[in-house]
C-alpha positions in Angstrom: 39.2 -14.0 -112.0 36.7 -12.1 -110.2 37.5 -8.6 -108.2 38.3 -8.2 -104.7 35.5 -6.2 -102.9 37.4 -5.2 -100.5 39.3 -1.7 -101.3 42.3 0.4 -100.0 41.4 3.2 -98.2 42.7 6.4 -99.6 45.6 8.3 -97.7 43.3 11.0 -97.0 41.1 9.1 -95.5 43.6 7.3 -93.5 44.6 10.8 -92.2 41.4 11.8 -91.2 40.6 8.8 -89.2 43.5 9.0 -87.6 43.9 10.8 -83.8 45.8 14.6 -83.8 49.1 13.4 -82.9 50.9 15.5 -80.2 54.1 18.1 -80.9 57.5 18.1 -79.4 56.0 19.5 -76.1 53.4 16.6 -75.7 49.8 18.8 -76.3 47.7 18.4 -79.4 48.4 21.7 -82.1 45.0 23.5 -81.5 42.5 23.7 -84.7 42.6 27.4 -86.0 39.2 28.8 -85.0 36.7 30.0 -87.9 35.7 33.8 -87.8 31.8 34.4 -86.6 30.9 35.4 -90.4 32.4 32.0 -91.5 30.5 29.9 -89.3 28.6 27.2 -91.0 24.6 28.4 -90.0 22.8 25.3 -88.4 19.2 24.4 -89.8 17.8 25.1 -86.4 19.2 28.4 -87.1 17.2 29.1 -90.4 14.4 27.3 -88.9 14.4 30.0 -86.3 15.4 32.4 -88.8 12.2 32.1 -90.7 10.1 31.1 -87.7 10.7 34.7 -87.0 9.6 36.1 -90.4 6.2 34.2 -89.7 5.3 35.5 -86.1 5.5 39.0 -88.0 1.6 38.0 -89.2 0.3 36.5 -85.8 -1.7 38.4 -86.0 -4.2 38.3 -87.7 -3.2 34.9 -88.8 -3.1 32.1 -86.3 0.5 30.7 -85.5 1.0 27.4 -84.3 4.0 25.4 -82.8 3.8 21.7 -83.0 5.9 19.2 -83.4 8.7 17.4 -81.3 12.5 19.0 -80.9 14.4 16.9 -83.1 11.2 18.0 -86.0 9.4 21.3 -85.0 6.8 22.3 -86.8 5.4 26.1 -87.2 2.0 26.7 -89.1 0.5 29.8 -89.8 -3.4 29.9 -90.7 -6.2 31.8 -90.9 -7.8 33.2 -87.7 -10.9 31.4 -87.6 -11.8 28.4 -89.8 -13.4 29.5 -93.7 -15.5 27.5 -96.1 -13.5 26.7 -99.5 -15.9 26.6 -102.8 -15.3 23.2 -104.6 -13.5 21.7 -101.7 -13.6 19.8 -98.2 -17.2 18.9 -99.0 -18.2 22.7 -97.9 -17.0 22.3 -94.2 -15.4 25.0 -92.7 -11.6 23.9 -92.3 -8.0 25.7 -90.5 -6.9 26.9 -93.6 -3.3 27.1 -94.2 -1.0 30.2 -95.1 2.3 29.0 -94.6 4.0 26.0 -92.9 7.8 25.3 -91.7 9.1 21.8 -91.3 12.7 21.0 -90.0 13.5 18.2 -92.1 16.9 16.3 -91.9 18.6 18.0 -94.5 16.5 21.0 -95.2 14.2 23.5 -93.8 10.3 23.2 -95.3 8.7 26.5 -96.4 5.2 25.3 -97.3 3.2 28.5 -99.2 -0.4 26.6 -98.9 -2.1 30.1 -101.5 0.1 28.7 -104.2 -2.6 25.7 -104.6 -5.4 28.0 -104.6 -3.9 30.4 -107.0 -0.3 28.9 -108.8 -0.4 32.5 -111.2 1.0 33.7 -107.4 4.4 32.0 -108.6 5.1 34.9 -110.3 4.9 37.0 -107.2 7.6 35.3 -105.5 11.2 36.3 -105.7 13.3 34.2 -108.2 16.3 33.2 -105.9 13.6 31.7 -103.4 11.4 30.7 -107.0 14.4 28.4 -107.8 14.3 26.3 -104.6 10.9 25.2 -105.2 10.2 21.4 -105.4 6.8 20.5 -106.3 3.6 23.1 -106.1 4.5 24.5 -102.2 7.6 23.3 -101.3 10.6 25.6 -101.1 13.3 23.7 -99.8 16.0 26.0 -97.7 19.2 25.1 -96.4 20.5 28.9 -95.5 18.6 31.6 -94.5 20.5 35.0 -94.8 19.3 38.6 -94.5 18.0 38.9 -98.6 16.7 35.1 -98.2 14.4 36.1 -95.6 13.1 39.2 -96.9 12.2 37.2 -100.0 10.3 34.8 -97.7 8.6 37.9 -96.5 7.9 38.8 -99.7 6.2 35.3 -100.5 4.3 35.3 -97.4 2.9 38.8 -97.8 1.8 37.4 -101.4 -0.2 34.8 -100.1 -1.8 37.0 -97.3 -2.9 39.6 -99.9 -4.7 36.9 -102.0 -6.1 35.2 -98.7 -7.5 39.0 -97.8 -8.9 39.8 -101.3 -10.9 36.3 -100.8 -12.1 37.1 -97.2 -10.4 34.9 -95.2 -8.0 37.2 -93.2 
């Protein structure tokens, strides 16, 4: 005989769907409040957070804010457009330093110098190391006070490479 696909709900959940239900004196118990330090910190919040860190080199870098305000995006690139050897076909392109991205369920750092030089890895602070997916993409969910220095740290990386080549 086949299974049901139907399933009971669990008494927690049961509980938590449920409405507050009123004391003896007919108001609804309040909900303790959390403490400031406990707060939960938004995305927006580390978004801004690190937003922040990359107005600290505008200038001489270029910062720009794009994007809509459910998905702002911040870009941070070199003052006037450069010529890459071996790439773009020789044109002189906005070259990127660093890009944030509010995604859904993260907060983008983009670090564009680790594609020209991925040895810069090494450079970059190991807690924010470890939250890199793919060549340039750290993905952040908090942003606390050693968190952004070690974004800091990564962007001052990739602006001493983009000086030693010229291009700030």
């Amino acid at each position: 005989m086949p299974r049901s696909k139907t399933r009971k709900r669990s008494a927690a959940k049961k509980r938590a769907s449920q409405k507050p239900r009123a004391n003896s004196s007919g108001s609804v118990p309040a909900v303790p409040s959390s403490s400031p330090e406990q707060k939960p910190q938004t995305l927006l919040e580390t978004f801004k957070a690190l937003e922040k860190v990359l107005a600290l080199y505008s200038p001489p870098a270029k910062m720009w804010i794009e994007g809509s305000h459910s998905k702002p995006v911040t870009r941070l690139t070199v003052p006037s457009p450069v010529v890459v050897p071996g790439a773009y076909g020789g044109k002189p392109i906005d070259l990127a330093l660093a890009t944030l991205i509010l995604q859904k369920d993260f907060v983008g750092f983009y670090l564009m110098p680790l594609y020209v030089r991925p040895s810069l890895r090494v450079k970059i602070p190991k807690p924010l190391r470890k939250l890199l997916k793919g060549k340039t993409c750290f993905r952040l969910r908090l942003a606390d006070e050693a968190m952004v220095d070690h974004v800091r740290l990564a962007v001052d990386a990739g602006t001493q490479l983009y000086r030693e080549r010229g291009w700030l």
